[in-house]
C-alpha angles and dihedrals in degrees: 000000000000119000083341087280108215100231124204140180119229118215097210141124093274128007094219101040133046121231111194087205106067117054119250120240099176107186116212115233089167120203106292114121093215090055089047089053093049091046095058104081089058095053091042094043080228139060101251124223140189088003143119113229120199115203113200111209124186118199108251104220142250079033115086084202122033121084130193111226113254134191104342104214123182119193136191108246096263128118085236105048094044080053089056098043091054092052091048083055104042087053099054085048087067082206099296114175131251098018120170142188146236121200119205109167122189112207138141081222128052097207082065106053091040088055095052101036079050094056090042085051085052094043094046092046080056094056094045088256107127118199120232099192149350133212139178140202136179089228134341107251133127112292088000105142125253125194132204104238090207103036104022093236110156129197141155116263104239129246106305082209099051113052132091104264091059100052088053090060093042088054090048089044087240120188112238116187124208102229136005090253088050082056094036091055097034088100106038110131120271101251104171093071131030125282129263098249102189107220115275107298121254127176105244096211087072104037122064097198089045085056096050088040087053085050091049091049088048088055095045079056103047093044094049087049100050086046089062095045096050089042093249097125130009122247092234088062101050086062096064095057114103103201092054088055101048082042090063091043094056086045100049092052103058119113100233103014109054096091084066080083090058087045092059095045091057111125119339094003089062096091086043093052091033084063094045088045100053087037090060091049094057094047103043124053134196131034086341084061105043086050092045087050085053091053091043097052081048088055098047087040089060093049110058086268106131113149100040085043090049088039087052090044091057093042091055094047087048085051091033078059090041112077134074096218123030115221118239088264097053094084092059083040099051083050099050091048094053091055096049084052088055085050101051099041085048093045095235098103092120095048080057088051085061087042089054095043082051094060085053098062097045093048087046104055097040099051119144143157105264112273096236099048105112085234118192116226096255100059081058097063092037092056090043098050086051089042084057090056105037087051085053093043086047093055091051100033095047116076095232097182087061092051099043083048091058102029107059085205111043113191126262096236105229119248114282090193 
């Protein structure tokens, strides 16, 4: 590697752009081989096999050689989807100047990985993206050997379960997969029991008891939440319970709420929402599901989590073209997913989680029954004593440090009383 570069990954909004608004906590990887190729699980979400990934890394100025780590691509060992992968990249770089690339291939054989890191450098050279350096493994595990294919430099790749990165992960609860088929399967619907069917949609801006009911499921939520931070209920055990998953289904389908769910899974809660949320998937099916697949890929997306919540996101758009007849919801769906692509090929898919967080709370805070709905009196009172305690379930359920940490001006709640 030229001039022996310092490389570091920055936890921020986006990797190829800088948003004042949200703190730097850049994470040093340093320049070893052996600690790039441990590191790169925990920036994947997966080990990687049998496949060429391709580090972007951007110098990080005034330092000649420190870089700061880019889009993070992997690609099956085939000339295609390397081609794919490049122009993924390319496009997430929005034609900033003086990129370069890393090359860490995973293969049983050498001459494989040497023909294929060989046609990326060619490809890459083509897009102005020159690469500093390729290295090849026969599989990334702890002491496992690693080679220089230019200088014939060996090391061991370092402890997958001691580098920074890692711990990172470890701090956020990320979800690391052992293989590409164990992420590639994680959301395959449930088929050994029934599935969760959400009672019949109704818009709640027009319907003042779909609008209390919608109050009532945010509470069943936020409850369940708080009970697994304070240790009053597992986790594992929230996901069995029927009426918290259709809860989240309801919820994740209305037209003006369902960011309330991003909201909760801001900071610590993320690896909590991230569980009822992938549980819901497996278990609904549908338009429910394919909107439930758009606010999990948000959620990953907020918590370090790129390549599951790019993975989710592409899952959703091939269900989103599947079916004959799209539900009432799949418009808004279809929306929401073309934004998050933006995001991630822009790099900014963490700032639109905040934006989305945002939403929640404002929806949140400024729920009401529609103004045209020829509502009774007590439905009034009914609406008004559920609205009390979700505003009360919201203030508890809700990290309020993390949100205040990434929205400069975090909302006064309004009085439950």
């Amino acid at each position: 590697m030229e001039d022996n570069p310092m490389t570091f990954f920055d936890d921020t909004s986006s990797n190829t752009t800088t948003d004042p608004d949200i703190p730097h906590y850049p994470i040093l990887i340093g320049s070893d081989p052996g600690a790039i190729f441990a590191a790169l699980p925990s920036m994947m979400g997966f080990v990687p096999d049998r496949s060429l990934i391709i580090v972007g890394i951007i110098p990080e100025a005034p330092h000649s050689t420190r870089f700061r780590v880019g889009p993070v691509v992997r690609a099956d060992l085939a000339e295609e989807s390397i081609d794919d992968a490049v122009r993924a990249m390319d496009h997430a770089l929005c034609d900033m100047e003086d990129v370069r690339a890393l090359l860490y291939c995973v293969h049983p054989h050498r001459d494989v990985a040497e023909e294929y890191s060989e046609f990326a450098d060619e490809i890459l050279d083509g897009r102005d993206m020159r690469v500093l350096g390729s290295w090849w493994a026969t599989a990334i595990e702890t002491g496992a050997t690693w080679i220089d294919l230019e200088s014939e430099e060996t090391g061991e790749i370092a402890p997958l379960t001691n580098n920074p990165m890692h711990s990172h992960s470890a701090v956020h609860g990320a979800k690391v997969f052992s293989s590409r088929a164990e992420l590639d399967h994680w959301l395959d619907p449930t088929t050994n029991i029934q599935p969760l069917y959400a009672r019949t949609f109704v818009d709640s801006g027009e319907s003042d008891k779909e609008s209390i009911a919608i109050v009532r499921d945010a509470i069943t939520v936020m409850e369940t939440i708080t009970e697994i931070v304070r240790g009053e209920t597992a986790l594992e055990q929230a996901c069995t319970r029927r009426k918290v998953l259709l809860a989240i289904a309801a919820l994740s389908r209305d037209e003006r709420l369902h960011p309330l769910l991003v909201t909760l899974s801001v900071g610590d809660r993320a690896p909590i929402v991230r569980e009822l949320l992938a549980e819901t998937a497996r278990k609904t099916r549908t338009q429910v599901r394919r909107r439930i697949l758009a606010l999990l890929s948000t959620v990953l997306a907020g918590n370090g989590e790129g390549m599951p919540a790019f993975h989710t996101l592409q899952r959703c758009g091939e269900e989103l073209r599947r079916p004959s007849r799209a539900g009432e919801i799949d418009a808004l769906t279809t929306l929401m997913r073309g934004h998050l692509w933006q995001g991630h090929m822009e790099g900014k898919s963490k700032a639109q989680m905040i934006r989305v967080a945002e939403h929640g709370v404002f929806w949140a805070i400024n729920w009401g029954l529609p103004d045209e709905a020829e509502t009774t009196e007590r439905l009034r009172r009914e609406f008004t004593q559920h609205y009390a305690t979700f505003l009360n379930c919201l203030e508890e359920a809700v990290d309020w440090d993390a949100f205040s940490a990434c929205v400069p001006s975090a909302p006064d709640l309004p009085d439950s009383a």
